[in-house]
Legacy VTK file of the C-alpha trace (Angstrom):
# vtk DataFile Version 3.0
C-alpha trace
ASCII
DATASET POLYDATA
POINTS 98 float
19.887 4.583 -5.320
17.634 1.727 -5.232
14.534 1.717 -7.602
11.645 -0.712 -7.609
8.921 0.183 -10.010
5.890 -1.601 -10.408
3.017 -1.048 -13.352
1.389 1.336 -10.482
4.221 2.613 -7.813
7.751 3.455 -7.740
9.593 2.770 -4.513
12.152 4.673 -3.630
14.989 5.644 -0.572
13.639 8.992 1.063
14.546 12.688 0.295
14.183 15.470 2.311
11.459 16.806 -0.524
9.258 14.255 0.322
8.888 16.400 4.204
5.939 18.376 2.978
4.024 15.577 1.417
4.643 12.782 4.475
3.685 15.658 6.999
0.951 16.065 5.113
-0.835 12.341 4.961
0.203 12.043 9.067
-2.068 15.090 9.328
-5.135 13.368 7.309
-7.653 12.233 9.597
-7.636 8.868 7.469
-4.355 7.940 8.153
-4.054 9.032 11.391
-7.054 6.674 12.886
-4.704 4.078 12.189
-2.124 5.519 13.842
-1.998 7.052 16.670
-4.706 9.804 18.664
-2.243 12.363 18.471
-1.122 14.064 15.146
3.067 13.975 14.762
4.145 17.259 15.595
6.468 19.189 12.302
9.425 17.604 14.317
8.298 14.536 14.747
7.858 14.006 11.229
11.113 15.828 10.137
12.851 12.999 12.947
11.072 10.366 11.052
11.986 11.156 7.686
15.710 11.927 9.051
15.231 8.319 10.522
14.633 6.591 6.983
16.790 8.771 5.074
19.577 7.859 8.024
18.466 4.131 7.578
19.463 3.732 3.821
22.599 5.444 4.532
24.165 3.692 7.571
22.197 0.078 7.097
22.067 0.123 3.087
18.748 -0.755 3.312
15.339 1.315 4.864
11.804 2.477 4.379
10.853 3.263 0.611
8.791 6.349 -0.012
5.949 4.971 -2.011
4.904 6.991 -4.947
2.354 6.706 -7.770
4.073 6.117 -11.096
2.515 8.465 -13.175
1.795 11.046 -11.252
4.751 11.308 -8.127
2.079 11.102 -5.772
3.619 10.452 -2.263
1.487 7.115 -1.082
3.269 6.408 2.191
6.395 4.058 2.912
7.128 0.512 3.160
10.415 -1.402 3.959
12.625 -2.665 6.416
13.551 -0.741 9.929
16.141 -1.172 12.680
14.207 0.947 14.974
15.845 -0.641 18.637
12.555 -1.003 20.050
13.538 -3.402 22.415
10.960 -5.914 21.034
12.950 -9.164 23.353
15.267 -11.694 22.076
12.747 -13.495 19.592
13.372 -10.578 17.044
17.032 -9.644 18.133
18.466 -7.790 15.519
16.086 -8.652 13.177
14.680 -5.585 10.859
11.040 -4.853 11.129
8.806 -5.021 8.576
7.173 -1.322 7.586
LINES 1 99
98 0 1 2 3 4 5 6 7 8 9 10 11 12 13 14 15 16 17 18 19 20 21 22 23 24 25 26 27 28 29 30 31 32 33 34 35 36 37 38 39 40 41 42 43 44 45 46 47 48 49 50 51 52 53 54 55 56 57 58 59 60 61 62 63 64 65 66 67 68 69 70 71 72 73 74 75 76 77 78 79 80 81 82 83 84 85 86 87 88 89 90 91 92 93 94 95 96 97
């Protein structure tokens, strides 16, 4: 599993544990102004963790859950994405940036 620790995070691939605490910040107001108007339905998260978890395991590379070091706080994620959004020919099959 790849591990990137910093003096204040530790990045790592998602597990399905981390459902209750992503569903959780895409409910908070906060993050969701930046976002999107409409909160992610329970399956709409579950299909986006399944999404990064799916990502690390078919691509070898993904989203990182970002956690606080010292206290496992889920923070969010950050990473790299094949997410086919048909974005045109200038980004082919280029990952996008998370």
């Amino acid at each position: 599993m790849t591990i990137v620790e910093t003096a204040r995070l530790r990045l790592r691939p998602h597990v399905l544990d981390d459902f209750a605490p992503m569903r959780a910040m895409l409910a908070d107001p906060e993050v969701l102004r930046h976002l999107s108007a409409v909160p992610p339905t329970e399956e709409d998260v579950w299909n986006r963790l399944l999404r990064y978890i799916g990502h690390w395991q078919a691509l070898g590379y993904g989203i990182f859950a970002v956690l606080h070091r010292d206290t496992g706080h889920y923070l969010g994620g950050a990473g790299f994405a094949d997410f086919r959004r048909g974005l045109g020919p200038d980004f082919g099959r280029s990952p996008e940036g998370a």
